[in-house]
C-alpha positions as CSV (number, residue, x, y, z in Angstrom):
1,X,3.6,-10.5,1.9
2,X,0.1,-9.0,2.7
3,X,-0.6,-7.9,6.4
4,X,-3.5,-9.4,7.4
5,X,-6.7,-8.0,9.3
6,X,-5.7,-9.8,12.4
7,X,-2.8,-8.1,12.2
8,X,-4.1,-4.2,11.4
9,X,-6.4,-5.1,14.5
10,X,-3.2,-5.2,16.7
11,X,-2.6,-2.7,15.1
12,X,-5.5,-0.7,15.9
13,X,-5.3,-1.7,19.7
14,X,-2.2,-0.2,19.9
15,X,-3.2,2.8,18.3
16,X,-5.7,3.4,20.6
17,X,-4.0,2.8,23.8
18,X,-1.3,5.3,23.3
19,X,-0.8,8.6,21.9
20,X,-0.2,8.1,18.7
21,X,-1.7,10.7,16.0
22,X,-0.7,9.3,12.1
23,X,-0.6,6.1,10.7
24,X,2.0,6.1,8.2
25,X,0.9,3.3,5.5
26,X,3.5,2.0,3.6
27,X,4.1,-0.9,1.4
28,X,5.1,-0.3,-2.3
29,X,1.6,0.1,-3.2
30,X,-1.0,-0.8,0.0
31,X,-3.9,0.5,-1.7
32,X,-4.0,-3.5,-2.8
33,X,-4.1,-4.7,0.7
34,X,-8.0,-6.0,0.4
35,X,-8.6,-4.7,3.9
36,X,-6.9,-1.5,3.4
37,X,-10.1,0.7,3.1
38,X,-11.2,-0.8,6.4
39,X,-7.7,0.0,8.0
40,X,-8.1,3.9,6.8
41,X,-11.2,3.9,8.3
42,X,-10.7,2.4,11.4
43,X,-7.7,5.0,11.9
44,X,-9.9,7.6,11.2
45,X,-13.1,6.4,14.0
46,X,-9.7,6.8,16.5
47,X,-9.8,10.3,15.5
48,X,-6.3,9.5,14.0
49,X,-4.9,10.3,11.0
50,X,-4.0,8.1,7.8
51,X,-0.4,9.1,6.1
52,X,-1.0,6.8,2.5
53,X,2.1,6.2,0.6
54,X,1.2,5.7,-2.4
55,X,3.0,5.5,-5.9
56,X,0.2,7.1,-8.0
57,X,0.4,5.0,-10.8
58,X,-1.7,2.5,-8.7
59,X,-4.6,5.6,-9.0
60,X,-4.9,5.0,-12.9
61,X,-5.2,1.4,-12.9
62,X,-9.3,0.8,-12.8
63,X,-12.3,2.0,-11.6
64,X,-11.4,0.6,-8.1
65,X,-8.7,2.2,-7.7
66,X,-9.7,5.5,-9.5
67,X,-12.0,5.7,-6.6
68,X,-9.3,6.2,-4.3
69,X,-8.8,10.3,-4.0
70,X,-12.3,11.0,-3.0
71,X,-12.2,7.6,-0.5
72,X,-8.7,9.1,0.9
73,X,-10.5,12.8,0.8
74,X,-13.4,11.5,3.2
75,X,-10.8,10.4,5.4
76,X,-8.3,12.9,5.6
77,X,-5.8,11.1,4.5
78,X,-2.5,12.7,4.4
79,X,-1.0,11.8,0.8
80,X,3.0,11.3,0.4
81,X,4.1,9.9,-3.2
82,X,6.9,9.8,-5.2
83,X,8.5,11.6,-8.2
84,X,11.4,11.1,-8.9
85,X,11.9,14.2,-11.3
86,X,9.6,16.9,-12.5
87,X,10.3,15.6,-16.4
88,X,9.6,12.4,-18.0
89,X,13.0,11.6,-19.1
90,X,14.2,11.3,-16.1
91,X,11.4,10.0,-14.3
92,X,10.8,6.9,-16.6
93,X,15.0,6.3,-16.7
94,X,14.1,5.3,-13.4
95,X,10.8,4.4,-12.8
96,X,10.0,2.6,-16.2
97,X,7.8,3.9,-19.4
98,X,4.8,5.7,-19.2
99,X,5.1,6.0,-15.2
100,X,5.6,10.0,-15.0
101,X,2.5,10.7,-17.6
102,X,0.4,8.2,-15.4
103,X,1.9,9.8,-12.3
104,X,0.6,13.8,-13.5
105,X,-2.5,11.6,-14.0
106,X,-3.2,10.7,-10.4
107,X,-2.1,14.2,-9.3
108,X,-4.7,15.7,-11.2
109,X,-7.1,13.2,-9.9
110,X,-5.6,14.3,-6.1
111,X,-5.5,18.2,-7.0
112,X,-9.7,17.4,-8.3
113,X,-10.6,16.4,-5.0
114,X,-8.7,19.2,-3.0
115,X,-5.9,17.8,-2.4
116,X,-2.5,20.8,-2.4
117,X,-5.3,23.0,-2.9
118,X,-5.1,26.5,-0.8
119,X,-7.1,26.3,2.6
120,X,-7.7,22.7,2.2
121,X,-6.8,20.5,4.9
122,X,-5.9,17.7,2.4
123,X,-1.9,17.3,2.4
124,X,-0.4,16.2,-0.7
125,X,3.7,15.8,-0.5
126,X,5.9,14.7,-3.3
127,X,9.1,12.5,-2.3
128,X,12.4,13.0,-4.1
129,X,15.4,10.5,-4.2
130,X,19.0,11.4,-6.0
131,X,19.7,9.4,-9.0
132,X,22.9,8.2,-8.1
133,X,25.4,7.8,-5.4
134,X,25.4,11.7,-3.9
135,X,23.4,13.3,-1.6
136,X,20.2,15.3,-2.2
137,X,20.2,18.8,-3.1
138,X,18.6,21.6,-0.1
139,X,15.2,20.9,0.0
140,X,13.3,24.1,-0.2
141,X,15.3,24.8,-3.5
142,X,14.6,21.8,-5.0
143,X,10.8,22.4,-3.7
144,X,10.6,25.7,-5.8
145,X,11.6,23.8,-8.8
146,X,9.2,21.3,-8.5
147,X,6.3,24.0,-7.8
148,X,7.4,26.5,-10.6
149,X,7.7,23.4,-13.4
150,X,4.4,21.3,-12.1
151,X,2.2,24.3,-11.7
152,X,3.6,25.9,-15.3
153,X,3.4,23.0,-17.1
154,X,1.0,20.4,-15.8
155,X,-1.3,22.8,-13.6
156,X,-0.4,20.4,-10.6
157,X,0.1,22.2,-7.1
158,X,1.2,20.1,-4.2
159,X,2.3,21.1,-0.2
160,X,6.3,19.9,0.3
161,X,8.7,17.8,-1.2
162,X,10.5,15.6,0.9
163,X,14.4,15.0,0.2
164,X,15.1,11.5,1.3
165,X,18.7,10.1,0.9
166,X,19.4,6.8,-0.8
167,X,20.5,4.3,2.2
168,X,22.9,1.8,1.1
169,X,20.9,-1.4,0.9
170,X,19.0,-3.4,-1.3
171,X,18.6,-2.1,-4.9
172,X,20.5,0.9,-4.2
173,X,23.1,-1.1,-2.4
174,X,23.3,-3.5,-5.7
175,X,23.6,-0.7,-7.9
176,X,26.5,1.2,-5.5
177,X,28.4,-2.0,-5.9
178,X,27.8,-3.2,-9.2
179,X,29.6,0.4,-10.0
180,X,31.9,-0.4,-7.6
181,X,31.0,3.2,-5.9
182,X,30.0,1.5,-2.5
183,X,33.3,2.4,0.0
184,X,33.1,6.3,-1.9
185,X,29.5,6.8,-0.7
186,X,29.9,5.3,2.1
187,X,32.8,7.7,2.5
188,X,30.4,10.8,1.8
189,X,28.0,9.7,4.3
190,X,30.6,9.8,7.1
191,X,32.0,12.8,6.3
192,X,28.6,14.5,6.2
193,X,27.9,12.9,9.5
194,X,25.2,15.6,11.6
195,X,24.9,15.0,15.1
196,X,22.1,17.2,15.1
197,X,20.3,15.2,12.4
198,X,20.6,12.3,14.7
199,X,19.3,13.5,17.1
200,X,16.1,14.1,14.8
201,X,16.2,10.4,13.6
202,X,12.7,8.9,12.8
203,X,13.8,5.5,15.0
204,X,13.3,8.2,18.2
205,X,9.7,8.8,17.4
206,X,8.8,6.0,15.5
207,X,8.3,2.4,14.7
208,X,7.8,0.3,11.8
209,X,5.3,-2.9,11.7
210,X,6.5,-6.0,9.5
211,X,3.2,-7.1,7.4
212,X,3.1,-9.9,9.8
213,X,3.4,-7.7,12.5
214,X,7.2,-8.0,13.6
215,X,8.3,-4.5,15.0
216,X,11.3,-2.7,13.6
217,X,13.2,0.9,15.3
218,X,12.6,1.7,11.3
219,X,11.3,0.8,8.0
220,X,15.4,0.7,6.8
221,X,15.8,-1.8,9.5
222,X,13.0,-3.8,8.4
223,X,13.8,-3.9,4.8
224,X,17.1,-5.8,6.1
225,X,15.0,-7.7,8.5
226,X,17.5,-6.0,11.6
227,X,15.1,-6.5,14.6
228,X,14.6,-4.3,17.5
229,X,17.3,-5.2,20.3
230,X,16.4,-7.3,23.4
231,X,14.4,-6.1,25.9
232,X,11.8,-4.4,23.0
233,X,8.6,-5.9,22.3
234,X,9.1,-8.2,19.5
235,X,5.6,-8.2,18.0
236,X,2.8,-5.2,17.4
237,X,0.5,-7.5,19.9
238,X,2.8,-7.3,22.7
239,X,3.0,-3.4,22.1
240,X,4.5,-1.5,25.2
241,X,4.7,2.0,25.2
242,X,6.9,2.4,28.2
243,X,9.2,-0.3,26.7
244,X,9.6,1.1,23.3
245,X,10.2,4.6,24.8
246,X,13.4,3.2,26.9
247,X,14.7,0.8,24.3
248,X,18.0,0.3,22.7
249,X,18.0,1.3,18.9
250,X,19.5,-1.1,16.7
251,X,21.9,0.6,14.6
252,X,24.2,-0.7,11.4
253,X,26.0,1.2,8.9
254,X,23.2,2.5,6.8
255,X,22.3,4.6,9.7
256,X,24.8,6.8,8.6
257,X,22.5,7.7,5.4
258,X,20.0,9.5,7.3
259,X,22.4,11.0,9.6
260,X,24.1,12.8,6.9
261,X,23.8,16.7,6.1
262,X,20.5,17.9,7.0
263,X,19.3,14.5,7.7
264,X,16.5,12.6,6.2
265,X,13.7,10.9,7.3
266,X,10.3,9.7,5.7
267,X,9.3,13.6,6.0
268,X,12.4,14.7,4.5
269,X,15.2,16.6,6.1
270,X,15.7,17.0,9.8
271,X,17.3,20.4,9.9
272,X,15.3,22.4,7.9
């Protein structure tokens, strides 16, 4: 599943014919798209700005990728990468062995370069998730946290930490029902229901493009492969402005994950 540069082109075209001002880049780990320099640097001749999601540990790998935080620097690339937890315990209970040492070892690289430094315009955000089935903790607590424990013990300094609630599908839906939590978090989600978050939803301002170029109201929706209703374009090369502003948003249950409490979307809670 690798977008292709025919595909970043349409992309690109739609980029440049509306008034669209980040790319977010997304992907598990895109930096191993083999156009994805070109991509970041098309964006940026737009006069547009990257947002690279990337999951650091990619960084450390080689020299190709150790290249990366000065390439991303050049570009202004906004940086948004996830941590699970400020300690290792509980970072590789999730994540896997070795992941949060290699993971303060791309953040150094980042913070080298300028990134989360003072006066910099170099945006470097960490992304939290819960660890189970409950909803996260307020955000600019769990923000100090983060700050006071990186900075003390690691030296790291970073921007914001975005609070994104689990959603109830695919791994996390696996795990809800394996523990046979799924009808109790569901539960929590509905009760926490914000209409004001939903008004803040990412599918009002945003949309998400499959890697072969299918468009999505959000990147939830494409993970369960829920297409935009009729009516939408159905592809990035028949991108419409007008018609994306007026559609219908396709909406399941999961939707109630980032309408819940202060909301969440890709940039953490709505009601700040």
């Amino acid at each position: 599943e690798i977008m292709t540069r025919e595909t970043m082109q349409y992309c690109l075209n739609a980029i440049q014919e509306s008034d669209v001002s980040k790319v977010d880049i997304t992907g598990g780990a895109p930096e191993m798209n083999p156009h994805f320099r070109w991509f970041v640097e098309e964006i940026s001749k737009l006069g547009r700005r990257s947002i690279v999601r990337s999951n650091l540990t990619i960084l450390t790998v080689n020299s190709k990728y150790r290249q990366l935080p000065q390439f991303f620097a050049d570009h202004r690339a906004i940086m948004v990468s996830s941590l699970p937890c400020y300690t290792a315990e509980n970072t590789d209970k999730q994540r896997g062995s070795g992941v949060f040492d290699r993971s303060i070892e791309a953040l150094h690289m980042l913070n080298a370069v300028g990134y989360g430094q003072e006066g910099a315009d170099l945006e470097l955000h960490l992304v939290y998730n819960p660890v189970g089935a409950f909803l996260p903790p307020p955000q600019e607590k769990l923000k100090g946290d983060y700050q006071r424990v990186l900075k003390e013990q690691f030296g790291i300094v970073f921007n914001d930490l975005y609070c994104i609630t689990n959603l109830p599908i695919s791994r996390f839906l696996e795990y809800l029902l394996r523990l046979g939590q799924y009808e109790e978090y569901m539960q929590t989600l509905v009760d926490a229901f914000n209409p004001a978050a939903a008004a803040g939803g990412m599918c009002r301002n945003t949309v998400a493009v499959g890697w072969e170029g299918t468009l999505y109201d959000c990147d939830f929706n494409q993970m369960l492969e829920l297409k935009m209703e009729r009516g939408a374009p159905g592809h990035i090369r028949d991108f419409d402005i007008h018609k994306l502003k007026n559609r219908k948003i396709a909406l399941n249950q999961h939707c109630y994950g980032c309408t819940a409490g202060a909301g969440s979307t890709c940039g953490g809670e709505i009601i700040k």
